[in-house]
C-alpha positions as CSV (number, residue, x, y, z in Angstrom):
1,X,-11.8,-55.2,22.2
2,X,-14.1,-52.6,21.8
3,X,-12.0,-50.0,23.1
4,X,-9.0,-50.9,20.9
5,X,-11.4,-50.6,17.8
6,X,-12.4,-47.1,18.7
7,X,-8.7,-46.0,19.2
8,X,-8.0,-47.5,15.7
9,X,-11.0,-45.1,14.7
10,X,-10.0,-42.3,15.9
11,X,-6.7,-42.6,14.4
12,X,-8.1,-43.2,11.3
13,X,-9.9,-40.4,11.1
14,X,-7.4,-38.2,12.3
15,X,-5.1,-39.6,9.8
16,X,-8.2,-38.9,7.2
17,X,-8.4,-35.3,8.6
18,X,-4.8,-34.6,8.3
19,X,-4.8,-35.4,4.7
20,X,-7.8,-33.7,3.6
21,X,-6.3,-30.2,5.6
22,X,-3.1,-31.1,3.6
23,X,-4.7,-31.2,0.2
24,X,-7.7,-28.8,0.4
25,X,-5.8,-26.2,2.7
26,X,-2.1,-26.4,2.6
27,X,-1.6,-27.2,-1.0
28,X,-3.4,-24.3,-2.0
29,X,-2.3,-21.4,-3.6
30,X,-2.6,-18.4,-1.5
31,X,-2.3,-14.3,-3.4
32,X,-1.8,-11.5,-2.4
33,X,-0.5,-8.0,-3.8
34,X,2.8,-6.5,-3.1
35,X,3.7,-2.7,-2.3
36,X,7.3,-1.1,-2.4
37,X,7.7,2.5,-2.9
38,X,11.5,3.9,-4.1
39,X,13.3,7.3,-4.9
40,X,11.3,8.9,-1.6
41,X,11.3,12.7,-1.8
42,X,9.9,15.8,-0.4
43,X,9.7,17.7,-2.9
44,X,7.2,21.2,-3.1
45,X,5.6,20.5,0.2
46,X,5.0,16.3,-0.5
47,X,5.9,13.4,-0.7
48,X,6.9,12.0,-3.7
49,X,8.4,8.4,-5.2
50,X,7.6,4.9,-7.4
51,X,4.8,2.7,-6.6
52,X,5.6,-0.6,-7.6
53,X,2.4,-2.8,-7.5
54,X,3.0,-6.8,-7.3
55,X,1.5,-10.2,-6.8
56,X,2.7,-13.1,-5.1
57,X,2.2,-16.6,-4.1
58,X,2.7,-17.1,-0.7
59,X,1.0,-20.8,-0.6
60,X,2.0,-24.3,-1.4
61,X,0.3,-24.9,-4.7
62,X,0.4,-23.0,-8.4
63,X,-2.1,-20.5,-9.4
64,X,-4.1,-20.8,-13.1
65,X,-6.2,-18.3,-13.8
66,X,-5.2,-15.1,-11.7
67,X,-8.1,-12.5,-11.6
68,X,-6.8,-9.8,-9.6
69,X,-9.0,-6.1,-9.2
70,X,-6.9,-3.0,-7.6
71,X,-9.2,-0.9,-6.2
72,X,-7.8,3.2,-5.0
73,X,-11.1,4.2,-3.8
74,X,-10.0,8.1,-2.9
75,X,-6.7,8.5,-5.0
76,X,-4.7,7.5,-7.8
77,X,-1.5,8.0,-9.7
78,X,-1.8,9.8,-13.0
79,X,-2.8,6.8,-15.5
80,X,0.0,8.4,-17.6
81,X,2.5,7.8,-15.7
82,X,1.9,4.0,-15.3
83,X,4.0,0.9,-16.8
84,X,3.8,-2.4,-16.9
85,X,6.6,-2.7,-19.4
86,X,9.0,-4.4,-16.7
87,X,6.8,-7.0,-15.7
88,X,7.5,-10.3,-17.2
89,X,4.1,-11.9,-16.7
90,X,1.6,-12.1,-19.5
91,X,-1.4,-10.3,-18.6
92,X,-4.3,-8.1,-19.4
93,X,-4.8,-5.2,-17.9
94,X,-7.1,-1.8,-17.8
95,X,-9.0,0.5,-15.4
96,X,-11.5,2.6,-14.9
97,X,-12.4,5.4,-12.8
98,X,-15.4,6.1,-10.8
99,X,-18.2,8.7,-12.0
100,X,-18.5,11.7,-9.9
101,X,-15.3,10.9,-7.5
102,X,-11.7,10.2,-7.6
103,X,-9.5,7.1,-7.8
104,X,-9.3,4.1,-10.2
105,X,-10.1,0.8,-10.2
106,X,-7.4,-1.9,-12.0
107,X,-8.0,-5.2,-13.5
108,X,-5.7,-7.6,-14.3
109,X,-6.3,-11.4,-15.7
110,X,-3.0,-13.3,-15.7
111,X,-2.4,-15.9,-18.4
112,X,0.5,-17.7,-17.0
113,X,1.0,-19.8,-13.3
114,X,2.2,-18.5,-10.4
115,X,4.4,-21.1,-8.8
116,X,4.5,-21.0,-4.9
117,X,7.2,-18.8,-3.5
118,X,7.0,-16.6,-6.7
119,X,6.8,-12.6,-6.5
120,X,6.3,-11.1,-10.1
121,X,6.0,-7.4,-10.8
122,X,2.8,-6.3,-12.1
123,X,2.9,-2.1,-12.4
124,X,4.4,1.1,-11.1
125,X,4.3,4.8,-11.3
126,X,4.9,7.9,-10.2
127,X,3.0,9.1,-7.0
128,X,2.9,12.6,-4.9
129,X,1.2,11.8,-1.5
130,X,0.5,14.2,1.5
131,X,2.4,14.2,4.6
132,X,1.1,12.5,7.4
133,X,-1.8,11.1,5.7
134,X,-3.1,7.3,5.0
135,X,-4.1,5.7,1.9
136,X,-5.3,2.7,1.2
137,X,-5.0,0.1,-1.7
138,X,-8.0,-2.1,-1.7
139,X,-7.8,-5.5,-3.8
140,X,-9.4,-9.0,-4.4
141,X,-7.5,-12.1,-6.0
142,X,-8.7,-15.4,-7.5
143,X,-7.9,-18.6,-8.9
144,X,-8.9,-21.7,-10.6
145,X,-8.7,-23.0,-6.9
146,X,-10.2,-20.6,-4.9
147,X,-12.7,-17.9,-5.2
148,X,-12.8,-14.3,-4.2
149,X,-10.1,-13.1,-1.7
150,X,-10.0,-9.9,-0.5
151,X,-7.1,-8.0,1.1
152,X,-5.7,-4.1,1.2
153,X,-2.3,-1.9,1.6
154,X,-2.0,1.1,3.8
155,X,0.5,3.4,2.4
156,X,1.4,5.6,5.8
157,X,3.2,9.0,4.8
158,X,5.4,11.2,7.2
159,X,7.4,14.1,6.7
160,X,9.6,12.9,4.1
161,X,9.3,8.9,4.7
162,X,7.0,6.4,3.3
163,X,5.9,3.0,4.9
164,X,3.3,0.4,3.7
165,X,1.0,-2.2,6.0
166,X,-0.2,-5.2,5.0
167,X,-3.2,-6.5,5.5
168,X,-3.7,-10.5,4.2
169,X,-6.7,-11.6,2.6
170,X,-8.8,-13.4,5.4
171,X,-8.1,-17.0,4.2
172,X,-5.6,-16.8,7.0
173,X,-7.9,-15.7,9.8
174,X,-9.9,-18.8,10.7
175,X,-6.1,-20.2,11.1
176,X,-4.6,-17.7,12.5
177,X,-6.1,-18.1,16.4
178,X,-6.0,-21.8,16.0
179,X,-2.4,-22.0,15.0
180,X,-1.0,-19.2,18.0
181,X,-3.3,-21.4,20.2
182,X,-1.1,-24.1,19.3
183,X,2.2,-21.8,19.3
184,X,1.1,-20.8,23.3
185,X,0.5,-24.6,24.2
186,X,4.0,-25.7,22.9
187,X,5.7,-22.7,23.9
188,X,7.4,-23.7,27.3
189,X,8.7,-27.0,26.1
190,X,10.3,-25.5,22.7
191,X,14.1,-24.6,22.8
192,X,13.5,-21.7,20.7
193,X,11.2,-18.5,21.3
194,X,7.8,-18.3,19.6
195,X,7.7,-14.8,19.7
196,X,9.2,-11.7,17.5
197,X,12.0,-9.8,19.1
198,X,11.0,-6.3,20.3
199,X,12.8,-3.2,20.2
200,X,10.4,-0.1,21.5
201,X,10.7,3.7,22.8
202,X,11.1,3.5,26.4
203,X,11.7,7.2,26.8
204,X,12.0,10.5,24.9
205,X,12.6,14.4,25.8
206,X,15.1,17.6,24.4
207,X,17.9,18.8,26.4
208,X,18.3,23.0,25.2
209,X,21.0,25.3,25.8
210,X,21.2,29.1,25.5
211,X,22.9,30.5,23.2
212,X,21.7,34.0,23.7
213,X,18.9,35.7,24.9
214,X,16.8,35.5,22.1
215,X,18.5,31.5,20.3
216,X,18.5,28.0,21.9
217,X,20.1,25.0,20.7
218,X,18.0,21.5,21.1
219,X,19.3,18.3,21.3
220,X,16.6,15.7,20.6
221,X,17.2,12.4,23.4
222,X,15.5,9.4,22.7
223,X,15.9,5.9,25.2
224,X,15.4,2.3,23.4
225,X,14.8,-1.0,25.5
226,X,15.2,-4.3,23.4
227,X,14.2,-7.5,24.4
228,X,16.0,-10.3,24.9
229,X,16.7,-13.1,22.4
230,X,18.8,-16.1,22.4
231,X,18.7,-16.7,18.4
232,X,20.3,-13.0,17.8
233,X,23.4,-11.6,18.4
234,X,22.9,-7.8,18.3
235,X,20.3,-5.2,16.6
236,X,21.0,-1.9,14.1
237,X,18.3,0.3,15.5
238,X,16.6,3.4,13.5
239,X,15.0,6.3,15.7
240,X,12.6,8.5,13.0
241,X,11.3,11.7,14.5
242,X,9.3,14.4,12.8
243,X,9.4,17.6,14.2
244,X,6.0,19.4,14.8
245,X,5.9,23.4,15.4
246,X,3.1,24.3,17.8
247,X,1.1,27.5,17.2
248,X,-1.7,28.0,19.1
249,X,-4.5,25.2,18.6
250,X,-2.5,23.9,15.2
251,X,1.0,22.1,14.9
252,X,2.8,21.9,11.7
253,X,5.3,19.5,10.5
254,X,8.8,21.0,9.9
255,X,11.0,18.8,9.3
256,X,12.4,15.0,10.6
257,X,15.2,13.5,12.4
258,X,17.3,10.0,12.1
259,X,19.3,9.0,14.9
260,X,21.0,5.3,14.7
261,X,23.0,2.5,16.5
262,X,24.4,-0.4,15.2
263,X,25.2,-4.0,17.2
264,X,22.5,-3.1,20.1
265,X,22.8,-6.8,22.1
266,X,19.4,-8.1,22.6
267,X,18.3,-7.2,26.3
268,X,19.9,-3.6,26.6
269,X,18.7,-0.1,27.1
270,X,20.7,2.3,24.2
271,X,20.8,6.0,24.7
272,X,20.1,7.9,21.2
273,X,21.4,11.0,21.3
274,X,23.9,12.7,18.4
275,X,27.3,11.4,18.5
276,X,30.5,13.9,16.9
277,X,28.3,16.8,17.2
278,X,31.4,18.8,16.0
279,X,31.4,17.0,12.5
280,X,28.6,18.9,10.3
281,X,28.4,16.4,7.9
282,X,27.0,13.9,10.5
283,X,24.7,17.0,11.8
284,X,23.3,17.7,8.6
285,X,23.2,13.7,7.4
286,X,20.7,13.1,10.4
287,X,18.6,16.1,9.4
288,X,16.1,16.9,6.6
289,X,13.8,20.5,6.8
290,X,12.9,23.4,4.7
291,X,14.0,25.5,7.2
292,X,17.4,26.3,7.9
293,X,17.2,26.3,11.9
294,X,16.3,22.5,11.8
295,X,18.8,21.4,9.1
296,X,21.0,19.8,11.5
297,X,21.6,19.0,15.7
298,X,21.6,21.0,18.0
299,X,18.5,22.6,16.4
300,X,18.5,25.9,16.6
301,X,15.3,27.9,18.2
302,X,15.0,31.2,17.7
303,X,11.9,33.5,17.0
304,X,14.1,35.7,14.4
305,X,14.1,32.8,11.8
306,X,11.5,31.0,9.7
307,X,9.3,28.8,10.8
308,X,9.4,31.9,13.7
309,X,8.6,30.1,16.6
310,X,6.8,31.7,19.6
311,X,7.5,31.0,23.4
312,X,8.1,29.3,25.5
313,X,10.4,26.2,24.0
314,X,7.3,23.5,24.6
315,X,6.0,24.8,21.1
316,X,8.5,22.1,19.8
317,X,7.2,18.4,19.5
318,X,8.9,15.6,18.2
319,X,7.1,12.0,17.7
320,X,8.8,9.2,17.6
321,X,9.5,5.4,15.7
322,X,11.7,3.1,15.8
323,X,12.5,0.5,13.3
324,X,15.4,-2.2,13.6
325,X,17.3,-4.8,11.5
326,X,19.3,-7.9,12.2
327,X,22.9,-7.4,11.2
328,X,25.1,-10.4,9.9
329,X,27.9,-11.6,11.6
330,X,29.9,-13.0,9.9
331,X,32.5,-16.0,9.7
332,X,34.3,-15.3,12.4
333,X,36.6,-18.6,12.6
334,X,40.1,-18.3,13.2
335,X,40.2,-14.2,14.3
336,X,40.3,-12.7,17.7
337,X,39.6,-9.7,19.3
338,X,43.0,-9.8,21.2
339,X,43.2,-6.6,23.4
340,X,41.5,-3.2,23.4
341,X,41.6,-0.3,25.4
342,X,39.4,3.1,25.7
343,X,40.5,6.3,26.9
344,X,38.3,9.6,27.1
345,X,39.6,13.4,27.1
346,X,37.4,16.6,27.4
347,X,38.4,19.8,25.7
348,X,35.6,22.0,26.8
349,X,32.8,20.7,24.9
350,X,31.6,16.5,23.6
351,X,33.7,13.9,25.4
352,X,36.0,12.3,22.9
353,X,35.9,8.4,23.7
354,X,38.9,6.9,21.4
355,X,39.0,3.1,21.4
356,X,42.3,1.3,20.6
357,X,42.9,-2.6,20.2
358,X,44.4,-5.7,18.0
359,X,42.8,-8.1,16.1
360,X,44.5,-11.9,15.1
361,X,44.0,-13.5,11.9
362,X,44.8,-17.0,12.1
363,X,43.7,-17.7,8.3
364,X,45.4,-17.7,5.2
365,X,43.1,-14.9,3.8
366,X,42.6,-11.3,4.7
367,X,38.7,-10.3,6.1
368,X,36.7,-7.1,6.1
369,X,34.7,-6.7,9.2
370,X,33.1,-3.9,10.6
371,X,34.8,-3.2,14.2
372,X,32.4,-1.6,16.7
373,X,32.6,-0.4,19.8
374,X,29.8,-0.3,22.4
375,X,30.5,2.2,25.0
376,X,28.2,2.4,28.1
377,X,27.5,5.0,31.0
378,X,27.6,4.4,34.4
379,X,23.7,3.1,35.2
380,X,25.0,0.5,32.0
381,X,23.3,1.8,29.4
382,X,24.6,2.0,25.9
383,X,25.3,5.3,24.8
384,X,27.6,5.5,21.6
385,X,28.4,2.7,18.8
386,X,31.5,3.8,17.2
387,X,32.4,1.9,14.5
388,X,34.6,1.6,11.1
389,X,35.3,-0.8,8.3
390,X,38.6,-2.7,8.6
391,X,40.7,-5.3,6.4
392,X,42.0,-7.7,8.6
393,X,45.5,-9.2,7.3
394,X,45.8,-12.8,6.6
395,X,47.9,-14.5,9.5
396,X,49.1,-11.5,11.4
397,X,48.1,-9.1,13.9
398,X,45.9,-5.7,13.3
399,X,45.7,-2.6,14.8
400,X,42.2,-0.7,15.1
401,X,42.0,2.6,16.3
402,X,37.6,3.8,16.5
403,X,36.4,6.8,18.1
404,X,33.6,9.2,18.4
405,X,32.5,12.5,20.3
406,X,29.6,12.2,22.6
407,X,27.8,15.2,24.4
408,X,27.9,13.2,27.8
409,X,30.7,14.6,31.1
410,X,33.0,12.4,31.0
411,X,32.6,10.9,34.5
412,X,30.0,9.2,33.1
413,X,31.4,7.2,30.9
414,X,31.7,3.6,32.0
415,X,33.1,0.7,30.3
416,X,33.5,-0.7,26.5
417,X,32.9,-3.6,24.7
418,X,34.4,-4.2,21.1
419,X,32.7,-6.7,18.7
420,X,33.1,-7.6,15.0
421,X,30.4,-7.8,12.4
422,X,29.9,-8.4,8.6
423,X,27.3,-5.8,8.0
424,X,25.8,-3.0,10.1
């Protein structure tokens, strides 16, 4: 008897616990500040663009009485150049700088609630940032339900690209361990993956070519691995390279690269390397430099041309990201891939791989898909994505016809695959 009144007990008291984490944890409101930045530019030897500065509720219950202080310790945009005129929240705001050093310091006391789920504008304004620098957005929130929070952005610049990090107020690290330890003990007997898909650089290096004795033309090759994952049915992957110019001790950045592939499946190794490398508007589309040697691939090296490199060709340095997106499918009820065919020809320079095929439409209504082709090499990696944008007649058969230029010998070109998706 005993032992059945300290089961009841204990469940009691679990049951108490689970409500009291339910209302004085979960149904809390939980802020934190936003970052976007838009219009990107390099422009006079920066980076320039909008800031648009936000708040948001990310918990379960409303926020009264938002107190929110912006803190740019080291920077700031001009004060002028500010707006809150787009935001539709009512609110106070002003800010002050700091005696003897640079940056600002913003207040901002909101009069009306932040519902959960809710993202509301707050400011934004013109910025010019450094190249390949960090700055940092320091802030604290509270509420009528919680006190002081404190959190921060990290605005990362490159050559001519912008990113922002976010780090969360700490009301989530006391959770955070407890809730992956509970991720890691469920794992194996979940029929879903715990984890985030992963697309990383496995390799990287530049193929050059003479041209003559005092030119060389380099083609940039970079080698992704994705993992695999059940849930997704293909990646579009984003190489970013910035090109550094070695002289002596010092490097300088001049200029940046953006290589892409669309419907990667989950698992496989792609090959990034410039497809149609006779088309210039694709050359000069993946490119972006001051100087006219690196405005489009190959790159041309050459000591007789601004940024006047010296010898030998390891002065060049390109570093490397990757970023990736999830693509949608589609409804793809009723239509088939029916047959396709590839065929590759050589006329003394890219291998031209043309792709040829039909499509059925069982449905009463005509589609637009993207039709892509994944064309592989002979170790099975994927080396081009050709691709175009079709309408697909309503209850009748269409012809595609896709095709692309690849600097690879034809021999080693291996096999196709053709798929359809919504977006790229």
């Amino acid at each position: 008897m005993a032992s059945g009144f300290t089961i009841a007990g204990t469940i009691i008291a679990a049951v108490a616990g689970i409500i009291a984490i339910h209302k004085f944890v979960v149904r809390r409101p939980r802020l934190q500040l936003t970052g976007e930045i838009s219009g990107v530019t390099r422009y006079q030897k920066q980076v320039s663009g909008i800031l648009n500065l936000g708040i948001e509720n990310t918990g379960f219950g409303n926020a009264e009485e938002v107190y929110l202080e912006v803190h740019t310790p080291t920077w700031d945009f001009p004060k002028e150049e500010i707006s809150d005129e787009d935001s539709i929240l009512e609110f106070d705001h002003d800010s002050h700088g700091y005696i003897g050093a640079s940056g600002k310091r913003h207040r901002f006391k909101i009069s009306d609630m932040l519902h959960p789920g809710s993202e509301y504008k707050l400011i934004h304004g013109d910025i010019q940032l450094e190249p390949h620098r960090s700055y940092h957005i320091k802030y604290e929130s509270s509420s009528q339900s919680h006190g002081p929070r404190k959190g921060s952005l990290e605005i990362l610049t490159d050559y001519d690209t912008v990113r922002i990090s976010h780090d969360s107020p700490y009301f989530w690290t006391p959770y955070a361990r407890r809730i992956l330890d509970i991720g890691t003990a469920i794992g194996s007997i979940v029929p879903f993956s715990l984890t985030q898909p992963q697309v990383q650089i496995r390799d990287e290096g530049i193929v050059h070519k003479a041209g003559s004795f005092f030119e060389w033309f380099v083609t940039p090759v970079v080698e992704v691995e994705t993992k695999e994952e059940s849930k997704i049915s293909a990646y579009s992957i984003t190489v970013h390279g910035t090109i550094w110019m070695r002289k002596g001790s010092s490097k300088t950045a001049v200029g940046s690269i953006d290589l892409s592939r669309c419907s990667v499946p989950p698992g496989d190794t792609v090959v990034f390397v410039m497809e149609d490398q006779n088309r210039r508007a694709k050359q000069t589309l993946a490119c972006s430099s001051e100087y006219k040697v690196f405005k489009q691939i190959p790159l041309r090296y050459t000591p007789k041309e601004p940024p006047y490199p010296s010898f030998p060709l390891s002065d060049i340095e390109i570093d490397w990201s990757v970023e990736y997106e999830v693509p949608e499918k589609g409804d793809q009820r009723g239509i088939e891939i029916q047959s396709y065919q590839m065929e590759t020809n050589t006329f003394g320079g890219p291998t031209q791989v043309k792709i040829r095929g039909k499509i059925r439409n069982e449905n009463a209504k005509g589609r637009g898909f993207f039709v892509i082709g994944r064309v592989y090499d002979s170790s099975g990696k994927l080396i081009g994505t050709p691709n175009r944008r079709i309408q697909i007649s309503s209850d009748s058969v269409t012809e595609f016809n896709i095709s692309c230029y690849l600097p690879i010998e034809e021999s080693k070109i291996s096999t196709c695959r053709v798929v359809l998706q919504r977006t790229l």
